[in-house]
C-alpha positions as CSV (number, residue, x, y, z in Angstrom):
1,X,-23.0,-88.0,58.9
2,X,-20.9,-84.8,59.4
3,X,-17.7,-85.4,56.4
4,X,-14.5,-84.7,58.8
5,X,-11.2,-82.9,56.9
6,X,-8.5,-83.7,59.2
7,X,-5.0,-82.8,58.6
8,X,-3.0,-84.9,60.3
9,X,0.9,-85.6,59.2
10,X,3.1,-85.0,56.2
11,X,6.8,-84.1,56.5
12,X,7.0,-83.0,53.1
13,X,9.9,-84.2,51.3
14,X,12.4,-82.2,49.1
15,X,14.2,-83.8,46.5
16,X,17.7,-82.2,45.5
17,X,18.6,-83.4,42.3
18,X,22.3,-83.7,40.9
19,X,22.0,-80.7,38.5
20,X,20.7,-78.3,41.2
21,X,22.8,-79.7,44.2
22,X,26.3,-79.4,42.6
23,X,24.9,-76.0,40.8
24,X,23.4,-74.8,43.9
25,X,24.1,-76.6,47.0
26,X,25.3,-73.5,49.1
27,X,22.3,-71.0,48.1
28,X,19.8,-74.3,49.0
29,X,21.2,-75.0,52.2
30,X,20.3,-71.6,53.3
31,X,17.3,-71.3,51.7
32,X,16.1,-74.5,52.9
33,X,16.6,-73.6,56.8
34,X,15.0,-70.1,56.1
35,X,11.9,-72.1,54.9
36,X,12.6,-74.9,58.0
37,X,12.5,-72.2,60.5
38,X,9.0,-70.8,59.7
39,X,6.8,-70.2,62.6
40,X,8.8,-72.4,64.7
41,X,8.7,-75.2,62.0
42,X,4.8,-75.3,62.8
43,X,4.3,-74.9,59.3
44,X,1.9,-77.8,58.2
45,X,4.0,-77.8,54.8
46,X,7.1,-77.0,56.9
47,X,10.2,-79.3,54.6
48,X,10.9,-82.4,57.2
49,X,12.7,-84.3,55.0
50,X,15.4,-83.8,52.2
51,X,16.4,-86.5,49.5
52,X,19.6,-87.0,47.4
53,X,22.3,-89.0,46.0
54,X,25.3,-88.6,48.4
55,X,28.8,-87.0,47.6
56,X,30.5,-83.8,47.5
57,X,27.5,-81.6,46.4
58,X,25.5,-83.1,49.2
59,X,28.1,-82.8,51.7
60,X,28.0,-78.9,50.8
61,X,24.3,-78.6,51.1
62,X,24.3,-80.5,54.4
63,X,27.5,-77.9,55.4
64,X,25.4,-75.0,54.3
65,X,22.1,-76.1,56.4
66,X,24.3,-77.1,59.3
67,X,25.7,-73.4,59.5
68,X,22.4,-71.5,58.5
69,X,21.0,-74.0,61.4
70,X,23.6,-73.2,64.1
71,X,23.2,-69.5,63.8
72,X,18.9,-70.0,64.4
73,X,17.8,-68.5,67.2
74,X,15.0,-70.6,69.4
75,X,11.4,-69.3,69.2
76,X,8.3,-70.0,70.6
77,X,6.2,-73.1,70.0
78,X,2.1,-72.4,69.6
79,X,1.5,-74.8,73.4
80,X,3.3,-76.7,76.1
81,X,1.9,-79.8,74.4
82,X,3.5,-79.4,71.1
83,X,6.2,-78.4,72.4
84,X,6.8,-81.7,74.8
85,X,6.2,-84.1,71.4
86,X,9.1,-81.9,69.2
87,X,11.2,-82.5,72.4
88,X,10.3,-85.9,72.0
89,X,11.0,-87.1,68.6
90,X,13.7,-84.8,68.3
91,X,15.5,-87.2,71.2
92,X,14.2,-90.0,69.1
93,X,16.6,-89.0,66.3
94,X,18.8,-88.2,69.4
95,X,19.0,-91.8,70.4
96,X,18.5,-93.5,67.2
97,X,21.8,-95.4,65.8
98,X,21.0,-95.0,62.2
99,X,20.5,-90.9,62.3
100,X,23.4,-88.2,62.8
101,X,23.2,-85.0,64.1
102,X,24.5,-82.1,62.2
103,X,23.6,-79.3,63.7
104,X,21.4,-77.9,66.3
105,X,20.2,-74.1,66.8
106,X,20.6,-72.0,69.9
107,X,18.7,-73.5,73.2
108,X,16.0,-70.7,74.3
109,X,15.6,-69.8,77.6
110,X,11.8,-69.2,77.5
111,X,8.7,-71.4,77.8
112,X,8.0,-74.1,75.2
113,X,11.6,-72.9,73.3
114,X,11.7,-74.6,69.5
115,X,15.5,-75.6,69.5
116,X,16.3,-76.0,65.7
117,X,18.1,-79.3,64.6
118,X,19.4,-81.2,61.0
119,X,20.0,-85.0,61.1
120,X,21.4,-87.3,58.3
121,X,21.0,-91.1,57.6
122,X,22.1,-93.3,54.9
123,X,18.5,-94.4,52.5
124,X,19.4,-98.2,53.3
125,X,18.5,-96.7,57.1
126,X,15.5,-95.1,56.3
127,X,14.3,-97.5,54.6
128,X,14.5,-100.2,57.1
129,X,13.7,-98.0,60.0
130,X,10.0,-96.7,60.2
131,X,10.8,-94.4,63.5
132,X,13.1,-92.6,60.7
133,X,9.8,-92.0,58.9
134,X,7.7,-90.1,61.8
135,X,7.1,-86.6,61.4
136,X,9.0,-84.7,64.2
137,X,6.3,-81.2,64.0
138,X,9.0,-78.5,64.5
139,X,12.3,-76.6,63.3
140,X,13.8,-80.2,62.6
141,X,14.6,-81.8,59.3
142,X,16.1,-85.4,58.4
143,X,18.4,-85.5,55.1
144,X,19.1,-88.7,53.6
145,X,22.0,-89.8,51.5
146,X,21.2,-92.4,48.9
147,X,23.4,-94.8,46.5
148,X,21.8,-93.4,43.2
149,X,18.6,-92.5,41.6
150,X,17.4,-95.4,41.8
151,X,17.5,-95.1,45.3
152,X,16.3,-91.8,45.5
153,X,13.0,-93.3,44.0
154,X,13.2,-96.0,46.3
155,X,12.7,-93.5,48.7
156,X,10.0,-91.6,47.4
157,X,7.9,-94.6,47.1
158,X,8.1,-95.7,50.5
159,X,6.5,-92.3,51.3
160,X,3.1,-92.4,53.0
161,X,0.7,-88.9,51.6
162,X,1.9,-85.7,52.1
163,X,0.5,-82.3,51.5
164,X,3.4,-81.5,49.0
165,X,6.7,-82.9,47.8
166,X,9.2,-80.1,46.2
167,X,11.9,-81.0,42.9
168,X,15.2,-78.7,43.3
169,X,16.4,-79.1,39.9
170,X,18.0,-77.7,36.8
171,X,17.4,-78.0,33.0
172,X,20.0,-81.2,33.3
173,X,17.5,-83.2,35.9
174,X,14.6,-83.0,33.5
175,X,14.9,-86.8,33.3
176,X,15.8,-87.7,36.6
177,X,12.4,-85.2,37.8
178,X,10.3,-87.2,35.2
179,X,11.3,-90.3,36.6
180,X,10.5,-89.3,40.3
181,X,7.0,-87.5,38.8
182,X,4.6,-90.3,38.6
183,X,5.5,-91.6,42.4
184,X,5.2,-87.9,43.8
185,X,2.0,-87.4,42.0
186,X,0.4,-90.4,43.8
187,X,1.3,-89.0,47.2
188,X,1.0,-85.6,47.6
189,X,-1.4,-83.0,46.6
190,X,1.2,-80.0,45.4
191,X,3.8,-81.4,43.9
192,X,6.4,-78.2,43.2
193,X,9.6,-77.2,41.2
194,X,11.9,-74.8,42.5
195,X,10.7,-73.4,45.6
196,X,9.7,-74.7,49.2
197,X,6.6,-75.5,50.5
198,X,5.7,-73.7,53.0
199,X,4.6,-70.8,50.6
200,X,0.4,-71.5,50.3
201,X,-0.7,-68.8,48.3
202,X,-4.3,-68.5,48.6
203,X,-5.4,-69.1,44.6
204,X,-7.3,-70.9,41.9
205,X,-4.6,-73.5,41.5
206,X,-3.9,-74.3,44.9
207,X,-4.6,-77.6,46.4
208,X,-3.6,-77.4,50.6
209,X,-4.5,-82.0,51.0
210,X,-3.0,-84.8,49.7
211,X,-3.4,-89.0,50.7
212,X,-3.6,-90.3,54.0
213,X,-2.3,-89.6,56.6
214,X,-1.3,-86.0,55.5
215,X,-5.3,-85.5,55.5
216,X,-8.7,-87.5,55.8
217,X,-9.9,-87.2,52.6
218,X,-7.7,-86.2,49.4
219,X,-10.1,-85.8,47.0
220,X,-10.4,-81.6,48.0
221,X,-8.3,-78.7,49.2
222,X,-8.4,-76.5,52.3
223,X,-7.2,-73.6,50.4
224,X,-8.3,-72.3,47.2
225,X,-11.6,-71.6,45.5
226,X,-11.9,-75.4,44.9
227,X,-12.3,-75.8,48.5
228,X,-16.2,-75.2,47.6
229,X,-16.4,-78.4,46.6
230,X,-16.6,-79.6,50.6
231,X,-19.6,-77.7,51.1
232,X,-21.6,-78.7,47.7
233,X,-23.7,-82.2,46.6
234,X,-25.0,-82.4,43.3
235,X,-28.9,-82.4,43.0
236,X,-30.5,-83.9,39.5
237,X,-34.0,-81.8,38.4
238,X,-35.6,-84.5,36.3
239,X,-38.7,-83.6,34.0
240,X,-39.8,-80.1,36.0
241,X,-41.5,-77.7,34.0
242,X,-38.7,-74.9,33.4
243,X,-40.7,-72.5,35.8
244,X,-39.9,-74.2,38.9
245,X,-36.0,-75.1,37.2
246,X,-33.0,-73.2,38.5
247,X,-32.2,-69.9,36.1
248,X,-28.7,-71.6,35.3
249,X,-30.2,-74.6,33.6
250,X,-33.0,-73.3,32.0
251,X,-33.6,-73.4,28.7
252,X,-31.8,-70.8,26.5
253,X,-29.7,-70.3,29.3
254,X,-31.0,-66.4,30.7
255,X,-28.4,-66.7,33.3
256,X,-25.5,-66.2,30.9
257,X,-23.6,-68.9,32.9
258,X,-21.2,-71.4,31.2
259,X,-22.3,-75.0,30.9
260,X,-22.6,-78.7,29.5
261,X,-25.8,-79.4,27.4
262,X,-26.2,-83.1,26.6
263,X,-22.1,-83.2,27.2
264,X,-22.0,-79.9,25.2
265,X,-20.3,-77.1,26.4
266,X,-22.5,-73.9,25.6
267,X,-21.6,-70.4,26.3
C-alpha cells in the first residue's frame, strides 16, 4: 500500500501566560494579528486559538488584537472553495451564543475577500461546546478567558493534535509553562517558546506534523531533513560475505560513516 501524509486540521493554540500577558500584553496583541494575518490566514500553522487566565492583562491583549485587527485590510483567499468554508465558520462563531465578536477587519471588495475577525468565549464555553473547537482556516482567531491555571490546562487537554502549540512567557511562568509541558507535548509536534508559529524554517530540528487530526501519521515531518524517513525501510543483510555487503557496514568500516556496531557507536 501507498503510506498517505495528510495534513488535515490544527488551529494551533497560543498560550499567554500571566508573566508575559501583564508584561507584554500590548506588543503581543499586535504581534499576534501580524502573524494571524499571514497569507490570508492560510497558514497551515496560522495561530487559531489563544489561551489565558482572564483579567486586566487579557483585556489589554484582546484591546490590542482588536485594534491591530480593525486596521487589516481584506486579501485574497488561495479559491472560491476555501473561501465559502471561512465564510462559513466565521458565521458559525457569528451565530454561536457562547462566542463574542471583538473585532473584524475591512470587508474587501474583490473575489474570494479574507475578511479578518477575533472572537472571545469564556473556557467553561469552550469546553462544553465542540463547534467552539472547529478550525475556521482563515484570518480568524478565538481567544478564551479561563478561571485559573488550572483551567488553562483544562483547556489544553481537551485539545485534539496540532502541528504546534506556542508558550508566551516570562522567566516568572517557568512553572506555570512546566505544568502545561507534558499535555502540549502529547499533542503537537513543535511545541515553541516565544514566538508564533507560522515561522517553519526549513532545518535539522524542525518537525512540520503532530497527532491526529493535524496529520495522518505523527511519527515524521513534512519539513526538515528528517523528512527522509517517509521515503526509507530498513533492510537486514544477514550472513553475506562482505563482498556483496553495503560499503557502510562493512567490516572496518572504508566508508568513514558513523555507526552502531553490536550497539556500539564507532567512528
Amino acid at each position: 500500500p501507498i503510506p498517505v501524509y495528510a495534513e488535515m486540521s490544527s488551529i494551533n493554540p497560543v498560550f499567554l501566560l500571566p508573566e508575559a500577558l501583564n508584561n507584554r500584553g500590548k506588543d503581543l496583541g499586535e504581534a499576534f494579528v501580524g502573524s494571524l494575518n499571514m497569507g490570508a490566514g492560510q497558514f497551515c500553522t496560522n495561530p487559531g486559538l489563544v489561551i489565558a487566565v482572564k483579567g486586566e492583562a487579557l483585556d489589554a491583549f484582546v484591546a490590542s488584537a482588536g485594534e491591530a485587527v480593525k486596521a487589516s485590510a481584506a486579501q485574497t483567499m488561495l479559491t472560491p472553495g476555501i473561501h465559502d468554508a471561512y465564510v462559513q465558520g466565521v458565521d458559525g462563531l457569528m451565530q454561536s451564543s457562547k462566542a463574542r465578536e471583538v473585532a473584524r477587519g475591512a470587508a474587501g471588495e474583490g473575489p474570494n475577500a479574507c475578511q479578518s475577525g477575533l472572537f472571545v468565549a469564556a473556557a467553561e464555553d469552550f469546553l462544553s461546546d465542540e463547534a467552539l473547537q472547529a478550525e475556521v482556516f482563515g484570518a480568524t482567531s478565538l481567544a478564551v478567558e479561563c478561571a485559573d491555571l488550572d483551567e488553562v490546562k483544562r483547556v489544553a487537554e481537551s485539545l485534539e493534535g496540532q502541528l504546534t502549540a506556542t508558550l508566551q512567557m516570562d522567566d516568572a511562568d517557568l512553572d506555570a509553562a512546566r505544568a502545561l509541558l507534558p499535555t502540549l507535548e502529547r499533542r503537537a509536534g513543535r511545541v515553541m517558546a516565544n514566538g508564533w508559529p507560522t515561522g517553519v524554517e526549513v532545518c535539522h530540528a524542525m518537525v512540520h506534523g503532530g497527532p491526529y487530526p493535524a496529520t495522518s501519521d505523527a511519527r515524521t515531518t513534512s519539513v526538515g531533513s528528517a523528512a527522509i524517513h517517509r521515503f526509507l525501510r530498513p533492510v537486514c543483510y544477514q550472513n553475506l560475505p562482505q563482498g556483496l555487503l553495503p560499503e557502510a557496514i562493512r567490516d572496518g568500516n572504508p566508508a568513514g560513516v558513523r555507526r552502531l556496531v553490536d550497539g556500539k557507536r564507532e567512528d
